[in-house]
N, C-alpha and C positions, 0 to 999 in steps of 0.2 A: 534139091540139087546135091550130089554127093560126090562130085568133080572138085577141084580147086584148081589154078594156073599158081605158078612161082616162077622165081627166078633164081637159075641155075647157076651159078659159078663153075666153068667148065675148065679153064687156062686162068694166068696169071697176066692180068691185063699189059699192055706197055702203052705209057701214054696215057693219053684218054679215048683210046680204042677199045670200048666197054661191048659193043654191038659182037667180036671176035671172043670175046671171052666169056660173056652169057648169053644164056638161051633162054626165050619163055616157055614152058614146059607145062603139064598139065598132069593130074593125078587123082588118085581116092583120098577121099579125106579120111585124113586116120581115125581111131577108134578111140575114145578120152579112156584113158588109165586113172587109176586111181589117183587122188590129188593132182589132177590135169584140168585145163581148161582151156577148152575150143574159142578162138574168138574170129568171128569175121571183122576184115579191116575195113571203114571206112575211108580211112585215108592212111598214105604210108610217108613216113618223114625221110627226108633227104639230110643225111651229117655227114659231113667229108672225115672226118673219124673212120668211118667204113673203109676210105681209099686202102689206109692202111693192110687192114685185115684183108683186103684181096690179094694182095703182096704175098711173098714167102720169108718175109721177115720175122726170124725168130726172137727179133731185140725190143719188141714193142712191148705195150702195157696188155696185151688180148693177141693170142696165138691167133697163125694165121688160119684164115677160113678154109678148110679142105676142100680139094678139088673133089668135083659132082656132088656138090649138098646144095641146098637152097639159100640165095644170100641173105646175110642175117640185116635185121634193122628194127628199127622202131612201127609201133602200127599203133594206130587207135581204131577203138570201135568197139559193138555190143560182145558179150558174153554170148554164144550159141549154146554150149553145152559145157556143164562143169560136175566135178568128182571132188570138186574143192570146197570146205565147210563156207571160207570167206566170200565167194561168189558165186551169180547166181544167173541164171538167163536173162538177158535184158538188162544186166547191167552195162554202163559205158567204162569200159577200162582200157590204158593204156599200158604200154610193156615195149620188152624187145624180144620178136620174135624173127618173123621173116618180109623179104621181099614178096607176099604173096597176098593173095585175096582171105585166106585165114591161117591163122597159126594155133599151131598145137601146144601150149608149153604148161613150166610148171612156173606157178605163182613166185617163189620166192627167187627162185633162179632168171625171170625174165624181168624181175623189177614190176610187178604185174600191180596196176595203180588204180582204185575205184575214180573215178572222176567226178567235178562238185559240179551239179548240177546249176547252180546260180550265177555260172560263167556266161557269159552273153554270146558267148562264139563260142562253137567247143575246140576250135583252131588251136585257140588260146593255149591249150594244155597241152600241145607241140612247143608254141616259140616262148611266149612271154610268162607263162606259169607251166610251161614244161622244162626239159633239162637244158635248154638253153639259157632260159631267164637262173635256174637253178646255178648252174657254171658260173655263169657271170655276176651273179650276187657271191656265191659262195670264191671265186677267184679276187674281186676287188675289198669286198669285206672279210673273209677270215684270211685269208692268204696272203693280201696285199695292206691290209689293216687300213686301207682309206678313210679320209679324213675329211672333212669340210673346208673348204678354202684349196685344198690341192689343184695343181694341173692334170689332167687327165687324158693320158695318147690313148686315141683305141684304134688297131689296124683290122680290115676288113668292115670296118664299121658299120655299110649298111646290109649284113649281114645277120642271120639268126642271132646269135649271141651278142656280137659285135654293137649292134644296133641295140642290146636288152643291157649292154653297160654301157652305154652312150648317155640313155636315160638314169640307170642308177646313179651314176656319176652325179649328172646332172640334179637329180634329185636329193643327192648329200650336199650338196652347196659348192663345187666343182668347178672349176673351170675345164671346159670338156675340148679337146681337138678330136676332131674325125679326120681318115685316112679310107679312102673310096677309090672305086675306080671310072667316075663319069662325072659330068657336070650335074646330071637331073640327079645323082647318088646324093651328091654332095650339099645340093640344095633343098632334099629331102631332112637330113641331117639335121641342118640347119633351120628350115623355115618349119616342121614337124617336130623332129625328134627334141632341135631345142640346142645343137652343140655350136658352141660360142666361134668353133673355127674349123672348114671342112680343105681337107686338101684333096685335090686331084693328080692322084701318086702318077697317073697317065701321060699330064700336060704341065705338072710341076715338079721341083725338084726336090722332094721332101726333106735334104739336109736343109737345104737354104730358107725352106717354109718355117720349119722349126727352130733355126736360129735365131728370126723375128722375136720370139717368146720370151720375152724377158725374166730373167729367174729358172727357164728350161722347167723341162716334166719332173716333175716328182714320180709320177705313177704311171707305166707304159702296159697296157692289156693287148699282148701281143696275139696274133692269132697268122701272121702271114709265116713271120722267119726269111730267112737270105737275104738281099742288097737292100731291101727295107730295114731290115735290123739294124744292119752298119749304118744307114741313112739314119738313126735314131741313139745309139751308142751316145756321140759327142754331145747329144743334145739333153743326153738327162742331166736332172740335177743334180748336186753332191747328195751322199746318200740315197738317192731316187729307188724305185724298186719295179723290178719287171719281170711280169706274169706271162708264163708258156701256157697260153690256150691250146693253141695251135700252130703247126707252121706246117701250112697247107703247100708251101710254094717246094716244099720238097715232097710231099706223100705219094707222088709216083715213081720215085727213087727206090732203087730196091736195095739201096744202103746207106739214104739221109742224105742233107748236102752237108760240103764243109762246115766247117766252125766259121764263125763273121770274124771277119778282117779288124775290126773294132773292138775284141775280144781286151784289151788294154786298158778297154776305160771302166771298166769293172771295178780296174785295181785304183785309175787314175782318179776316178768319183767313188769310189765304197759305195758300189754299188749293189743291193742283192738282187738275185736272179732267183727267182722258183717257179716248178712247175704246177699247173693248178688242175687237179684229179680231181671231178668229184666222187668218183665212188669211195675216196679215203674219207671223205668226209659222211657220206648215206653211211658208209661202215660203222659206223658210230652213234648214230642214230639222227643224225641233223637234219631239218625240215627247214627250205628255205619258203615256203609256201604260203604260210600266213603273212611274213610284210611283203614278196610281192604281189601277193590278193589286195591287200589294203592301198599299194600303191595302185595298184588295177580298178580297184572298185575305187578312187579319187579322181581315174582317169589321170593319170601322173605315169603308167605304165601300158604302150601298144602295141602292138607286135604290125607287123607287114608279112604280108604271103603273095609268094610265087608259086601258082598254082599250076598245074598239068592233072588234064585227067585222061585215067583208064593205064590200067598193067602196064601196054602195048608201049605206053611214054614213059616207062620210070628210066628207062637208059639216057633218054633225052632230059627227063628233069637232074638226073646225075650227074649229066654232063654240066647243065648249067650251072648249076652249084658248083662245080671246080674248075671251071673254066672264070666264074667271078662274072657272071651272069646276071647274077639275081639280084633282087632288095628284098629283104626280108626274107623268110623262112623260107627253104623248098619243099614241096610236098606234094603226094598224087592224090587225086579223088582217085579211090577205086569202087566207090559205092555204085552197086549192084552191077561191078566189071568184070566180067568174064573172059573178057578180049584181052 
């Protein structure tokens, strides 16, 4: 076959009217260049990270994605054809290439990652030993310097990441609160994942859940941002510290929302606030891989997927993912998808 389908970024979405701004599209498959590597994707990952880069926001961390190119993202799946010494046909490697059935890139620029074969699920190397589980170890351990015995907020909780430091926490000796948005979310949380207290931001008031807490959060792994924030402000500890995963609840903002209303208690608990990047940290050469392998191979480390398959759903799996849809990871089978 020497067709491939992708998805087009055409407009600048509003909303979550993703179906008005891309197109499924259809093409030759390019030609591998020197130090290039063809790969067909098995499966494509869903990160609302991307929201962003649809935007024409020039103040973000990744300029915005140009209108009429193919939308970028994560893929896994085999090696087809390589011009790269490191890889080779039939291997399984992940990267960031495109919303498509294969991607043409170059190794060092797409993050292009051999895969360990003594994974029990190759899923795994999306959520729980891919850059999810990677953020969230690398955000509550070097960033946030987490400790044993802390309290630990996580918002989005039964989410890719959210959910992969629900259990870190957990597994430093933590006291863990989750922050979800359904009752079966939040009972997943708890009666699986292992967290000591789930709130249903939906049906409860999450200032008033958190003031229960005796002592308040030390450590808050933010990933919503807006009236959740402020619902969380008052309720850290003195000194407490809170990490910017994400703040998903503005990324269809084409210039962020306000600052939180609670911005005071920063000053009023000496508070620090940082943002948690992992590529400052891969810049350097940090490998978060081997203790969440060891927590994985303990079974101490799981991931959950939200699956959709075939090209034809990735709008639909996108949407679920920022719409707060999902448990656990989003992703598409596209294996052997043409459609």
């Amino acid at each position: 076959m020497n067709e491939y389908r992708y998805w087009r970024l055409n407009s600048r979405p509003l909303g979550h009217d993703y179906s008005s701004a891309l197109s499924l599209e259809s093409g030759d498959l390019p030609s591998v260049g020197d130090g290039q590597v063809l790969v067909r994707a098995d499966y494509l990952s869903m990160d609302a990270g991307v929201r962003v880069w649809m935007s024409a926001r020039e103040d973000s961390y990744s300029p915005p994605i140009p209108l009429g190119t193919p939308m970028q993202g994560q893929f896994l799946g085999p090696v087809m054809e390589s011009r790269a010494a490191a890889f080779k046909p039939g291997d399984m490697v992940r990267g960031f290439g495109h919303w498509a059935t294969h991607s043409l890139v170059d190794p060092v620029q797409s993050g292009l990652t051999l895969l360990d074969p003594s994974v029990r699920d190759i899923r795994d190397h999306f959520g729980p030993l891919g850059l999810n589980g990677w953020t969230a170890y690398c955000g509550l351990i070097d960033v946030l310097g987490l400790k044993g015995g802390e309290t630990v907020l996580v918002s989005a909780a039964a989410g890719a990441t959210g959910s992969i430091a629900c259990q870190i926490a957990r597994n430093m000796g933590c006291r863990v609160v989750a922050i979800a948005g359904s009752d079966e979310k939040c009972a997943w949380l708890t009666g699986t994942l292992g967290a000591d207290i789930a709130i249903n931001y939906k049906k409860q008031k999450v200032g008033d859940e958190l003031a229960k807490i005796k002592g308040g959060i030390d450590v808050y792994f933010e990933n919503v941002g807006g009236e959740l924030l402020d619902a969380v402000f008052p309720n850290m500890a003195h000194y407490g510290r809170i990490g910017i995963c994400g703040l998903i609840a503005g990324y269809t903002s084409s210039h962020g929302l306000p600052g939180p209303a609670r911005f005071d208690q920063i000053l009023m608990k000496r508070l620090t606030v940082k943002g948690i990047f992992l590529p400052d940290f891969l810049a350097r050469g940090v490998n978060y891989y081997a203790p969440l392998k060891k927590w994985y191979d303990e079974n101490k480390l799981a991931g959950d997927f939200d699956e959709i398959r075939g090209m034809n759903h990735v709008l639909l799996a996108f949407e679920r993912l920022m719409r707060g849809q999902n448990q656990g990871k989003v992703l598409v089978d596209v294996r052997g998808s043409s459609y």
